[in-house]
NUNU-282327 format. One record per residue (C-alpha): residue number from 1; residue in one letter; y, x, z. Coordinates in Angstrom, 2 decimals, decimal comma, always signed. Layout:
+-----+-----+---------+---------+---------+
|   n | res |      py |      px |      pz |
+-----+-----+---------+---------+---------+
| NUM |   a |       Y |       X |       Z |
...
+-----+-----+---------+---------+---------+
REM end
This chain:
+-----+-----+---------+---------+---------+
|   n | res |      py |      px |      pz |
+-----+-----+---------+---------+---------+
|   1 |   x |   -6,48 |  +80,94 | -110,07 |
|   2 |   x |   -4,74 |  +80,59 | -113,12 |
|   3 |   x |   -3,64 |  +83,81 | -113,69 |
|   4 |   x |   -7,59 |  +84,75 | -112,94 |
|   5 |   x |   -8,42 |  +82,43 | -116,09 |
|   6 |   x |   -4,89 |  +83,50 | -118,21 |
|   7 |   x |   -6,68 |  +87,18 | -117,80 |
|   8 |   x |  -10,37 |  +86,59 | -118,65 |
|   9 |   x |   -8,83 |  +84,78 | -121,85 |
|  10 |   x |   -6,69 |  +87,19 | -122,57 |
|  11 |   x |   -9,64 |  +89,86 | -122,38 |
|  12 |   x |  -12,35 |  +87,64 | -124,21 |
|  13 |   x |  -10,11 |  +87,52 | -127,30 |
|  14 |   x |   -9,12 |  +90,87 | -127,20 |
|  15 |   x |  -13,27 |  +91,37 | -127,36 |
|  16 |   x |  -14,00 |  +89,05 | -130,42 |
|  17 |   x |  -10,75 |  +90,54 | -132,19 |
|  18 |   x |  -11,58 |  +94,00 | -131,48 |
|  19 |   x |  -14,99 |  +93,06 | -132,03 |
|  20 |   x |  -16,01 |  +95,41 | -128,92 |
|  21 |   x |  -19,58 |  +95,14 | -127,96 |
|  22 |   x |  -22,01 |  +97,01 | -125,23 |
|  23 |   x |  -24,08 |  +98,33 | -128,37 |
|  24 |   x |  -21,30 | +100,49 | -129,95 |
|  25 |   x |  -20,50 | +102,83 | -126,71 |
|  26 |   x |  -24,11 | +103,71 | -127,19 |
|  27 |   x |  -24,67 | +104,12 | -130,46 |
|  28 |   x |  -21,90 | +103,51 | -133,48 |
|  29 |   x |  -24,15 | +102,49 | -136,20 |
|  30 |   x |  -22,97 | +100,75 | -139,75 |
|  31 |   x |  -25,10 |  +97,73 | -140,60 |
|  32 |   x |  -28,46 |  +97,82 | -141,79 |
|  33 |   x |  -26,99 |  +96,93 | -145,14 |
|  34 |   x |  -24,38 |  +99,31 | -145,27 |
|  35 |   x |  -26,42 | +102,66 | -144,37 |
|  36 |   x |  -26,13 | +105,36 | -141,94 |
|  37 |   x |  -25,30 | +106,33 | -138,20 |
|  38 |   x |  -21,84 | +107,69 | -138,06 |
|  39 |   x |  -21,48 | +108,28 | -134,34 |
|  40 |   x |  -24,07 | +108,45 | -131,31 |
|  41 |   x |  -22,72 | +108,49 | -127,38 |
|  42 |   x |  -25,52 | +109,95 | -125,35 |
|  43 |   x |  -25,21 | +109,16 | -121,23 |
|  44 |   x |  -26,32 | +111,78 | -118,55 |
|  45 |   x |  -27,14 | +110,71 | -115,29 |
|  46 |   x |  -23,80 | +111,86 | -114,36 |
|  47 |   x |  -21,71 | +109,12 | -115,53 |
|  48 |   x |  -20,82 | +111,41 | -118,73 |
|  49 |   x |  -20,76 | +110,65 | -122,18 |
|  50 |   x |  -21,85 | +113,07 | -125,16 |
|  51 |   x |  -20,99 | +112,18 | -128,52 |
|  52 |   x |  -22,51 | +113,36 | -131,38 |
|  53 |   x |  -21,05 | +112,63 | -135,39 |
|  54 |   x |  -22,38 | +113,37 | -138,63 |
|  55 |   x |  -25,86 | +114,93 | -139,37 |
|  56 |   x |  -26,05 | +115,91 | -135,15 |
|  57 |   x |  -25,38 | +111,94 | -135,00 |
|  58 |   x |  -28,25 | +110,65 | -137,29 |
|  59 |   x |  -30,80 | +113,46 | -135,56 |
|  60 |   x |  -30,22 | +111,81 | -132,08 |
|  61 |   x |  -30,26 | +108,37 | -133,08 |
|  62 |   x |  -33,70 | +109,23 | -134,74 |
|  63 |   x |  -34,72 | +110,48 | -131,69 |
|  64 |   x |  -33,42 | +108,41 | -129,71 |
|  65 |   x |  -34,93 | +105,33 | -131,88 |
|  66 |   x |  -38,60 | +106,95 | -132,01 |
|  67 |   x |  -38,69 | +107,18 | -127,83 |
|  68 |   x |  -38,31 | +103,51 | -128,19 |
|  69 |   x |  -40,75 | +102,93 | -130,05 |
|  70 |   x |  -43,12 | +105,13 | -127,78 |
|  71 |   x |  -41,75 | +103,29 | -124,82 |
|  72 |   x |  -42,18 |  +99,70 | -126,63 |
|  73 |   x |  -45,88 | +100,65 | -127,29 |
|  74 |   x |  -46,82 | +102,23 | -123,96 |
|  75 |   x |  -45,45 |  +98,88 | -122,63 |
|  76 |   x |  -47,61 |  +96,43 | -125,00 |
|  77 |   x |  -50,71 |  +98,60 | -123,65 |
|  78 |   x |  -49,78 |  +97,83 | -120,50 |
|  79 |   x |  -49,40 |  +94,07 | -121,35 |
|  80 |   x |  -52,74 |  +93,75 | -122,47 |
|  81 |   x |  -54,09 |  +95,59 | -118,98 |
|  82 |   x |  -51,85 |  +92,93 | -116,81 |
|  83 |   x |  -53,43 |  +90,45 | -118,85 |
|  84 |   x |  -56,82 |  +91,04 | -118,06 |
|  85 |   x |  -56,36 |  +91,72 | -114,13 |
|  86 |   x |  -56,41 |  +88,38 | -111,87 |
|  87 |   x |  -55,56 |  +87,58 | -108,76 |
|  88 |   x |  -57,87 |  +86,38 | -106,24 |
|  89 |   x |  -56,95 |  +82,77 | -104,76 |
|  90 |   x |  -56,10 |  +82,56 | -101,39 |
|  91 |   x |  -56,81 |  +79,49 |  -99,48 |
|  92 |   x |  -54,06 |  +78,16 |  -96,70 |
|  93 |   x |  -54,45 |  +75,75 |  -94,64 |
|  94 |   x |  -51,50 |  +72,90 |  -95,42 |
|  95 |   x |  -51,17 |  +72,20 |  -91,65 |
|  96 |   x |  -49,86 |  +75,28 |  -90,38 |
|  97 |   x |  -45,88 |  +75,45 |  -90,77 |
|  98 |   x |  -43,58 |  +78,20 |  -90,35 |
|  99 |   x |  -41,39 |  +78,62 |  -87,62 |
| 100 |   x |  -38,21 |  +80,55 |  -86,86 |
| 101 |   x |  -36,32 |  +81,55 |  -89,99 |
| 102 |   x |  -39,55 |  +80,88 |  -92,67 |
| 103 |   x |  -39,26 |  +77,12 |  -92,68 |
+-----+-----+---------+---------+---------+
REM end
């Protein structure tokens, strides 16, 4: 157990002093403050990776950052559909109980 916990430290500060994070496998982007994309790793449903630099970078991260935008506002339409639908109520009787592996 304690060289369980010995290794999950050991690999959490390696993290924070790396400063690794889920975000930059996908796309290597500079802070908002600072400027530009410099790299951009693209998935395939094949468990492959395809990494772009440069001007190819900044292309697919503009593309990639416009579908999500398109995808964001499809989804707020459909919000505002869900929100108007309502279930009917359903009355049950509370002296029925469930047998067998439902109780």
């Amino acid at each position: 157990m304690k060289k369980i916990i010995c290794a999950l430290l050991l690999l959490l500060s390696l993290l924070f002093v790396n400063e690794v994070s889920g975000l930059s496998v996908y796309a290597g982007e500079i802070d908002e403050e600072l400027g530009e994309v410099v790299m951009v790793a693209v998935p395939d449903g094949n468990g492959k990776l395809y990494y772009y630099s440069g001007d190819d970078a900044k292309k697919v991260y503009t593309q990639i950052m416009q579908q999500s935008d398109k995808i964001l506002e499809e989804l707020n339409e459909l919000e505002k559909v869900d929100k108007s639908f309502e279930l009917p109520e359903i009355d049950v009787d509370p002296e029925i109980e469930p047998y067998g592996p439902f109780h």
